[in-house]
TIFITOR-410766 format. One record per atom (N, C-alpha, C): residue in one letter; x, y, z. Coordinates in steps of 0.2 Angstrom, whole numbers, plus 5000, padded with zeros to 4 digits. Atoms other than C-alpha are relative to their C-alpha. Example, Ala and Ser with C-alpha at 12.3 -4.5 7.8 and 13.67 -1.06 7.14 Angstrom:
BEGIN
a500449945000/a506249785039/a500450065000/s499649944999/s506849955036/s499650055003/
END
This chain:
BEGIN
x499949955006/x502949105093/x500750035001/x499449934999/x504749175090/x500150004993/x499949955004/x505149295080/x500850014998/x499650015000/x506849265079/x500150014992/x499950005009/x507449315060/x500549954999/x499250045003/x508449205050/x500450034993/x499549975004/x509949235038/x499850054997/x500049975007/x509049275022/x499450085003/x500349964999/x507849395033/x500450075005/x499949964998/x509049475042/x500550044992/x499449965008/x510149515022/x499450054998/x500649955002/x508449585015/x500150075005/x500049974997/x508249695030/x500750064999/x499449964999/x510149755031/x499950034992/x500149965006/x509949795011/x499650054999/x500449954997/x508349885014/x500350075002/x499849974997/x509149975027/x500450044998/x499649965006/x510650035015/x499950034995/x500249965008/x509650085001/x499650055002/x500549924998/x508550215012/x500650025002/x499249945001/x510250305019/x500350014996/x499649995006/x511150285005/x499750034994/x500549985006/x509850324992/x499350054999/x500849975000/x508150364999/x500050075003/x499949934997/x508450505013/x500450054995/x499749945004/x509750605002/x499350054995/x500249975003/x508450644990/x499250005003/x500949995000/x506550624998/x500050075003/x500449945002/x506250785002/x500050054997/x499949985006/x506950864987/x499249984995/x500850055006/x505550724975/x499450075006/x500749984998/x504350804990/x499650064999/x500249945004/x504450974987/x499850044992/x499949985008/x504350974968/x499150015000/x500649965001/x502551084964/x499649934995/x500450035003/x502050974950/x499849905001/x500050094999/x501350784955/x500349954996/x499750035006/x501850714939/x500649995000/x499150005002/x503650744941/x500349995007/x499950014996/x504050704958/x500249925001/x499850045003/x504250534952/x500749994999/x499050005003/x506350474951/x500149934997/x499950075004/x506450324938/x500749995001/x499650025000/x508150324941/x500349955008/x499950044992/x508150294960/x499549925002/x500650075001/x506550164957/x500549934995/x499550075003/x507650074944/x500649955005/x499550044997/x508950054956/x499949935005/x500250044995/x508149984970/x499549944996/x500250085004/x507249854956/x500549965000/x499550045002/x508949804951/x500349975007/x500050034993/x509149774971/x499649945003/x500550054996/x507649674972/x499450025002/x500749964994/x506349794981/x499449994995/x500750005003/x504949784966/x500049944998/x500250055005/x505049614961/x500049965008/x499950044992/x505249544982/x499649965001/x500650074997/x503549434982/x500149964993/x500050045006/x503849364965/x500149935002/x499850065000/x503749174966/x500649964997/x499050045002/x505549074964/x499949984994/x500050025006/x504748974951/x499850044994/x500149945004/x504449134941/x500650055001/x499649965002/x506049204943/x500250055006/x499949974991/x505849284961/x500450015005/x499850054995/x506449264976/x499549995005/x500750034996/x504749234984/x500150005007/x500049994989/x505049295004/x499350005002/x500749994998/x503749275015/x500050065003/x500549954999/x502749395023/x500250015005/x499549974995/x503949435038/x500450044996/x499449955002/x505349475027/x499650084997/x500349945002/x504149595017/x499850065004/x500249964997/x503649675031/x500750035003/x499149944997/x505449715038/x500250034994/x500049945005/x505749775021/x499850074998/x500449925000/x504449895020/x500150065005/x499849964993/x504849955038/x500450054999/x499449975001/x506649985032/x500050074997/x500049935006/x506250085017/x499650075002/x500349934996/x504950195025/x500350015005/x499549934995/x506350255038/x500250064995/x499649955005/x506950325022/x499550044997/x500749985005/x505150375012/x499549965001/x500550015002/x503550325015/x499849984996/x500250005006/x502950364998/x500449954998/x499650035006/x504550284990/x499949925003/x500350074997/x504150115002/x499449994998/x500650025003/x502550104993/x499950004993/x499950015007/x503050134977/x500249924997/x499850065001/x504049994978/x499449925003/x500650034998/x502549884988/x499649984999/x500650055005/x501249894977/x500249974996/x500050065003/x501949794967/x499949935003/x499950084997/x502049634978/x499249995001/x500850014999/x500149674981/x499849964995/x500450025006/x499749624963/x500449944998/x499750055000/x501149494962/x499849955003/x500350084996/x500449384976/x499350004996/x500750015001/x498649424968/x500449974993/x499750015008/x499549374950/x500049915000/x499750084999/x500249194960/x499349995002/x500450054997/x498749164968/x499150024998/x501050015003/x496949204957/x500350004991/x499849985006/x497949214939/x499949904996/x499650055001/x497949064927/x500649994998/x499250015002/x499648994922/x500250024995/x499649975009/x499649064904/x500250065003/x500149934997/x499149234914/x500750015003/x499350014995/x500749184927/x500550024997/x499250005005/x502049154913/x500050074997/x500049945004/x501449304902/x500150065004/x500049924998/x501249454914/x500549975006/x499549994996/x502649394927/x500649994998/x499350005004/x503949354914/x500150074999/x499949925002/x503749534907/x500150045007/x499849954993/x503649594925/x500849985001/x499450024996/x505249504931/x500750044995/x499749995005/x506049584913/x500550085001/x499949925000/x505849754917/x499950045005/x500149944994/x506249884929/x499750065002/x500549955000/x505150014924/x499249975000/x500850014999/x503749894925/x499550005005/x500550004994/x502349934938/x499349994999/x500650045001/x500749874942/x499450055004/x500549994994/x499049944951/x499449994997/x500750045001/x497149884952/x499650065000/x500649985004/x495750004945/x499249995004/x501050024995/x494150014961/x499650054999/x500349954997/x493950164968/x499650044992/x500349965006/x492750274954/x499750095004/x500449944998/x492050464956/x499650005004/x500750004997/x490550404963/x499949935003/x500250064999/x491050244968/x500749995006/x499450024996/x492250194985/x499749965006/x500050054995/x491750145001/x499349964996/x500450045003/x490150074993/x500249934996/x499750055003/x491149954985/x500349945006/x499750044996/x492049895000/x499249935005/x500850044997/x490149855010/x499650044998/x500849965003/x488749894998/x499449995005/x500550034999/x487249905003/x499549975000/x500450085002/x485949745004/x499650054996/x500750015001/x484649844999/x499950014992/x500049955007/x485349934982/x500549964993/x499750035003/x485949844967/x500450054997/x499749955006/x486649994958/x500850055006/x499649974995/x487650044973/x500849984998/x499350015001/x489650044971/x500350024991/x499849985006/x490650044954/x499849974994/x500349975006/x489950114937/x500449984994/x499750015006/x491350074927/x499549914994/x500450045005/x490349944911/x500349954996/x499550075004/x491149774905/x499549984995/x500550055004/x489949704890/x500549974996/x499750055006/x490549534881/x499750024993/x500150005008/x490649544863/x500549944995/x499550055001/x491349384858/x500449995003/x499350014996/x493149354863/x500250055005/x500149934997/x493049524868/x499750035006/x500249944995/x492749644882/x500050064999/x499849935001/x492249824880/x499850035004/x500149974996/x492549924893/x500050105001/x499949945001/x491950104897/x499650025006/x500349984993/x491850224913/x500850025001/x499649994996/x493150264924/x500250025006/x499649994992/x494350274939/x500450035002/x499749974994/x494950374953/x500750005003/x499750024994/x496450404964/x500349935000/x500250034998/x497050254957/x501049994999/x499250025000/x499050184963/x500250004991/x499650015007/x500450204946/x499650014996/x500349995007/x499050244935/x500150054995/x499749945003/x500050374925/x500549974998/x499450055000/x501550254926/x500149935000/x499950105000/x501050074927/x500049984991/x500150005006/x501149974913/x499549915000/x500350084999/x500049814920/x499250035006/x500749984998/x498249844928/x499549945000/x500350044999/x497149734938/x499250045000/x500449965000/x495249814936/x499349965000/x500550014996/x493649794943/x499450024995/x500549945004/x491949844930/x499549945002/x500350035000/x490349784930/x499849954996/x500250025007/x489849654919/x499149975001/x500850004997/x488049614928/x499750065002/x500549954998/x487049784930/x499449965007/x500650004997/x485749674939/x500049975006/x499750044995/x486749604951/x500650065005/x500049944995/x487449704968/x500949974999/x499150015001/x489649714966/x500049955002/x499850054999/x489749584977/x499849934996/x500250065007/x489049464961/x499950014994/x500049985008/x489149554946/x500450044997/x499349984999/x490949604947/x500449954994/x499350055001/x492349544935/x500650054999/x499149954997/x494149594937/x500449964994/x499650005008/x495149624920/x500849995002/x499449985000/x497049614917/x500050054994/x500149985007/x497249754907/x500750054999/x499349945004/x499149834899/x499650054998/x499749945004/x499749984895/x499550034993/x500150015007/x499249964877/x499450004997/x500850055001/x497549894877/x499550064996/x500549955003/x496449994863/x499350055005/x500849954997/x495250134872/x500350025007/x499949974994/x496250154887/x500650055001/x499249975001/x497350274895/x500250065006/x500349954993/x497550384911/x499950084999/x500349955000/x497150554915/x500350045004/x499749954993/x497550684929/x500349965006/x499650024997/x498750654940/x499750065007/x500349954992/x498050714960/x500850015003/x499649974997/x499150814968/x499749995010/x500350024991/x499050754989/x500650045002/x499649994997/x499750815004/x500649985001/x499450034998/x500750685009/x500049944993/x500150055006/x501450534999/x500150044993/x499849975008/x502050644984/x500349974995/x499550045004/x503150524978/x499749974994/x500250065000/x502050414977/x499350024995/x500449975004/x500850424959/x499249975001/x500750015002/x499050434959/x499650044995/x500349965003/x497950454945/x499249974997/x500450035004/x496550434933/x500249934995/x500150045004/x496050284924/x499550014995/x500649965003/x495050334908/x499749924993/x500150055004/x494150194897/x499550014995/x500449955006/x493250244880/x499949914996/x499750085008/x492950074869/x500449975003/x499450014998/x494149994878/x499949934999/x500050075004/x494449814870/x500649945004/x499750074995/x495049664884/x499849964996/x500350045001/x495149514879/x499849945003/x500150064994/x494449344886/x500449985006/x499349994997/x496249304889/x500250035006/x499649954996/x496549434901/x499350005006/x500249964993/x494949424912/x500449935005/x499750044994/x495549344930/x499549985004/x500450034995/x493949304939/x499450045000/x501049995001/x491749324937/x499849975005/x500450044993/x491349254955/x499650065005/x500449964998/x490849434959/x500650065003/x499549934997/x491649584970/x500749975004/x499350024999/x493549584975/x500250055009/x499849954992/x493549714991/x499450005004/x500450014993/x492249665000/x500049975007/x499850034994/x492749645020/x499849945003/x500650084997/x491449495023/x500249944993/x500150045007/x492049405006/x500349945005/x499950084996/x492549205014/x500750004998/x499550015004/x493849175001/x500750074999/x499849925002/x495349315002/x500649984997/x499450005005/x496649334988/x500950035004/x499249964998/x498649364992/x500050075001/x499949945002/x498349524985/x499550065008/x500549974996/x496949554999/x500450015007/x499750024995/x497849465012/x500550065002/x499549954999/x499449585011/x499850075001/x500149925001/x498549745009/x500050045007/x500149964993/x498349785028/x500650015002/x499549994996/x499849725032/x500650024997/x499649965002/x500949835021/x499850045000/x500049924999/x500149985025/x500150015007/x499649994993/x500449955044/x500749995001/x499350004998/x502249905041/x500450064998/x499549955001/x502550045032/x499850085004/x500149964995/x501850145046/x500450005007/x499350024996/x503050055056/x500550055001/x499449985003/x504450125047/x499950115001/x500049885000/x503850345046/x499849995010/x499849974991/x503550305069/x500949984999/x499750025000/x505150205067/x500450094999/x499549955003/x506050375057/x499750065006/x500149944994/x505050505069/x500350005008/x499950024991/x505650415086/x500850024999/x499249975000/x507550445079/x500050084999/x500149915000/x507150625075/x499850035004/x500349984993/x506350645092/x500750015003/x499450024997/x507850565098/x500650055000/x499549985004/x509050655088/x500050075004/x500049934996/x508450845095/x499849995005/x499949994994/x508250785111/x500649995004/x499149994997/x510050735113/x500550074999/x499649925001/x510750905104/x499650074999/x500549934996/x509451045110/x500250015006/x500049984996/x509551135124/x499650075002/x500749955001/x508051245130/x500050015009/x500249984992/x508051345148/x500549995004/x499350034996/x509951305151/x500049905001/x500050074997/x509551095150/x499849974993/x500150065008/x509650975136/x499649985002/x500549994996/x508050945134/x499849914999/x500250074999/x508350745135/x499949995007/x499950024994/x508550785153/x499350025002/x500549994997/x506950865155/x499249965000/x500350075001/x505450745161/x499350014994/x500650015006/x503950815148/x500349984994/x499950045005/x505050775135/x500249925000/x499950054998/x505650625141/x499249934999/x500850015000/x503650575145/x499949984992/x500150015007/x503450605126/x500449944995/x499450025005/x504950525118/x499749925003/x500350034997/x504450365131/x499149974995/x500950045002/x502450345123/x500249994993/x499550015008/x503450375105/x500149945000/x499750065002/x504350225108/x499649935002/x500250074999/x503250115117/x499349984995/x500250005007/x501950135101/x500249984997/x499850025006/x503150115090/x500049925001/x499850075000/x503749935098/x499349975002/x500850035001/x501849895101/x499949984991/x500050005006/x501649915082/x500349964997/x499650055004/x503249835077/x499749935001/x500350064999/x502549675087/x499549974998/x500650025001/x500849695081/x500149974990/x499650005008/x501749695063/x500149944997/x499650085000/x502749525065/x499449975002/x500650074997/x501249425074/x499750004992/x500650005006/x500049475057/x500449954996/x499350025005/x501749435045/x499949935002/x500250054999/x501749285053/x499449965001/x500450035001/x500149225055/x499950004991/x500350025007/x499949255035/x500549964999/x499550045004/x501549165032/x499849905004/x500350094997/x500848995044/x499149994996/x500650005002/x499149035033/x499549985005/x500550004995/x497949065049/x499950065000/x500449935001/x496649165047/x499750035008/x500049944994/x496249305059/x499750064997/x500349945004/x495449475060/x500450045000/x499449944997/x497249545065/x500350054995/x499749955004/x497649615049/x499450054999/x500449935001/x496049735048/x500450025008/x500149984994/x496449765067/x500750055001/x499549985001/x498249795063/x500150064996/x500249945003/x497749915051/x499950075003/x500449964993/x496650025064/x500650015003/x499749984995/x497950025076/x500950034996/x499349955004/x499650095063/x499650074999/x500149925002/x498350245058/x500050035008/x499849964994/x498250295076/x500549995001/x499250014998/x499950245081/x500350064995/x499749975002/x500750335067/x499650095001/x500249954997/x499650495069/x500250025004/x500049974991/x499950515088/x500950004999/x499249995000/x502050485085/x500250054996/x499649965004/x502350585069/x499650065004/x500249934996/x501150725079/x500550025006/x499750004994/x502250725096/x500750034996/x499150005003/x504050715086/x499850094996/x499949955003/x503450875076/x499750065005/x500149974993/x502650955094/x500850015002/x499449994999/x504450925099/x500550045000/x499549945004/x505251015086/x499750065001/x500049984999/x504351145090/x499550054994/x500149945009/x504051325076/x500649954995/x499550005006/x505451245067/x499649924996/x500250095004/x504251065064/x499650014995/x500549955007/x503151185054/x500150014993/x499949975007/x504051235040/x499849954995/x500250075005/x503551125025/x500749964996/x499750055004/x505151075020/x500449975007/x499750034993/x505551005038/x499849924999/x500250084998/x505550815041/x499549995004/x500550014995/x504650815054/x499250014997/x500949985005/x503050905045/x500049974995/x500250045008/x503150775029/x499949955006/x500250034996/x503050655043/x499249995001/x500749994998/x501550715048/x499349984994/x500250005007/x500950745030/x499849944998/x500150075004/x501350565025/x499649975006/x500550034998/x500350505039/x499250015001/x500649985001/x498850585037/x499649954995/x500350055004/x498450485023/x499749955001/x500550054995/x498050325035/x499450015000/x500750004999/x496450395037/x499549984996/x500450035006/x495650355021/x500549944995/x499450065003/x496950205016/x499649935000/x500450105001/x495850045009/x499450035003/x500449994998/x494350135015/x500050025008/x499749944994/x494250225033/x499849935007/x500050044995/x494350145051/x499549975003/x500650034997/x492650115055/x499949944995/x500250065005/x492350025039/x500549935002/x499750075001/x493849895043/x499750005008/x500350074992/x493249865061/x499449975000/x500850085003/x491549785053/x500449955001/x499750085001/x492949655052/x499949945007/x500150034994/x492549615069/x499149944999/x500650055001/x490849545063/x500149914997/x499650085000/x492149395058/x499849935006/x500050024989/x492349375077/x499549965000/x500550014999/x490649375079/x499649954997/x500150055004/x490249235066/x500349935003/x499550064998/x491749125072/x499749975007/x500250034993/x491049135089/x499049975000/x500650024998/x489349065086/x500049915001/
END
């Protein structure tokens, strides 16, 4: 296995890496501290980095893309989260629904919703699961309960689909203009078979979002309602009636699934990656007790488990990337998952230890650090639910 980059993965990378100093750092903790969720939003600095590449990066060639594999993407998202978290994920979900776009869409769906995406810079995309009443259950319902998981209501009516209910917390839902969604269209059957998943625009009669959540961390980065009244899909637009799309035990798993673990661990990468230089940083120019306190050994100790994490992480990062770009399945991407939420927890905690009273204050780096990793906890459902995935294992080995 070498990991050795090549040309096009070491240009990505260095591009990345220019547009979070040059672009991202200047202003994320400015976007972070604005009170209201809705406006911490910056279409101007989001356009830029389209115009760069960063929102259209998993688009297939034959659609206009540059179509990198899943190394590159993950040094990408690294990159950018040295500079923003949030703004690394804004740009990311899209590639989620881009691979799921290449790889469960048919070809009229391909031409129609990737043309317009490739068009436009304000164009964002995110999928529609989580509900009120309805999230980890969605992920592993229960055998025993058909009614268990998400409420949202799909009935055919001819050509037609009318969908009515609503969703949660859910990516760019205030600002997308493309939406993958989950409703039920069998009541008598348990998500994992009586599930279909819509494409459903902007525009689409009956729909339209809601309240925008205000989170700790992650401010940049929008989450909101989805609200469906009458909402009028057509045939056209649905993407797949085989049943539930998030279930951990499903056989068959979509690009869109595929990526999902490992761009949340690469962009966990990236906030150790930015904490280990800010450790670094004040332990080179502090001086505590008469002794810079790079020379003293509890920091030292500290700075040390910071980095040997981070480079655990980065390596666990590249093996996934690569095993999804050689298409060998594994459990490594839920494991990889597990292991960014502790990793970045225990680094972004140390680097703001470090800093001391001064890690505290909320418009400090250190504490959004902290802030934005918190979130890990409940990202794609909580750590115990993805280590089920080890019942793979256990299957594979019999």
């Amino acid at each position: 296995m070498d990991f050795t980059l090549n040309d096009q993965q070491h240009e990505w990378q260095a591009k990345a890496r220019r547009f979070a100093e040059d672009d991202i750092r200047p202003v994320s903790l400015a976007r972070d501290r604005i009170l209201d969720p809705a406006q911490t939003w910056d279409w101007d600095l989001f356009k830029k980095g389209s115009r760069l590449g960063f929102r259209t990066l998993a688009v297939p060639k034959e659609y206009g893309g540059p179509g990198t594999d899943f190394v590159t993407q993950a040094l990408v998202m690294a990159e950018l989260a040295r500079g923003d978290s949030a703004i690394s994920k804004a740009f990311s979900q899209n590639w989620k629904w881009s691979h799921l776009i290449a790889s469960a869409c048919t070809p009229e769906q391909k031409q129609r919703f990737l043309s317009a995406f490739m068009a436009d810079d304000t164009f964002v995309m995110g999928k529609g699961i989580t509900e009120p009443n309805a999230g980890s259950d969605n992920r592993l319902p229960p055998e025993d309960d058909v009614r268990a998981g998400m409420r949202l209501k799909a009935e055919r009516k001819g050509e037609e689909w009318i969908l009515n209910g609503e969703k949660c917390f859910i990516a760019n839902a205030n600002i997308g203009k493309l939406f993958f969604v989950d409703a039920r269209s069998d009541p008598s059957k348990s998500v994992k078979e009586g599930v279909t998943m819509f494409l459903v625009p902007r525009d689409t009669p009956g729909f339209r979002s809601g309240k925008v959540f205000n989170k700790n961390g992650w401010r940049f980065y929008q989450n909101a309602e989805l609200i469906f009244e009458n909402a009028r899909v057509p045939q056209a637009n649905v993407v797949d009636q085989s049943g539930g799309h998030g279930n951990l035990d499903k056989g068959e798993r979509t690009g869109g699934d595929l990526f999902g673990d490992l761009e949340l661990a690469a962009n966990a990468l990236g906030v150790c990656m930015s904490a280990c230089e800010s450790a670094m940083t004040l332990a080179k120019s502090r001086t505590q007790g008469g002794k810079p306190l790079a020379e003293q050994q509890s920091v030292q100790l500290k700075l040390g488990r910071m980095n040997m994490l981070t480079e655990a992480l980065r390596s666990y990062v590249l093996r996934v990337a690569w095993e999804h770009d050689q298409k060998l399945a594994s459990a490594n991407a839920g494991f990889v998952m597990n292991f960014s939420t502790d990793v970045i927890q225990e680094v972004t905690q140390i680097n703001m230890d470090l800093h001391g009273a001064a890690g505290f204050t909320m418009d400090a780096h250190a504490a959004k650090l902290v802030r934005d990793g918190i979130i890990w906890t409940h990202l794609a459902g909580d750590n115990v639910q993805r280590m089920k995935v080890v019942r793979r294992l256990v299957k594979a080995a019999k």
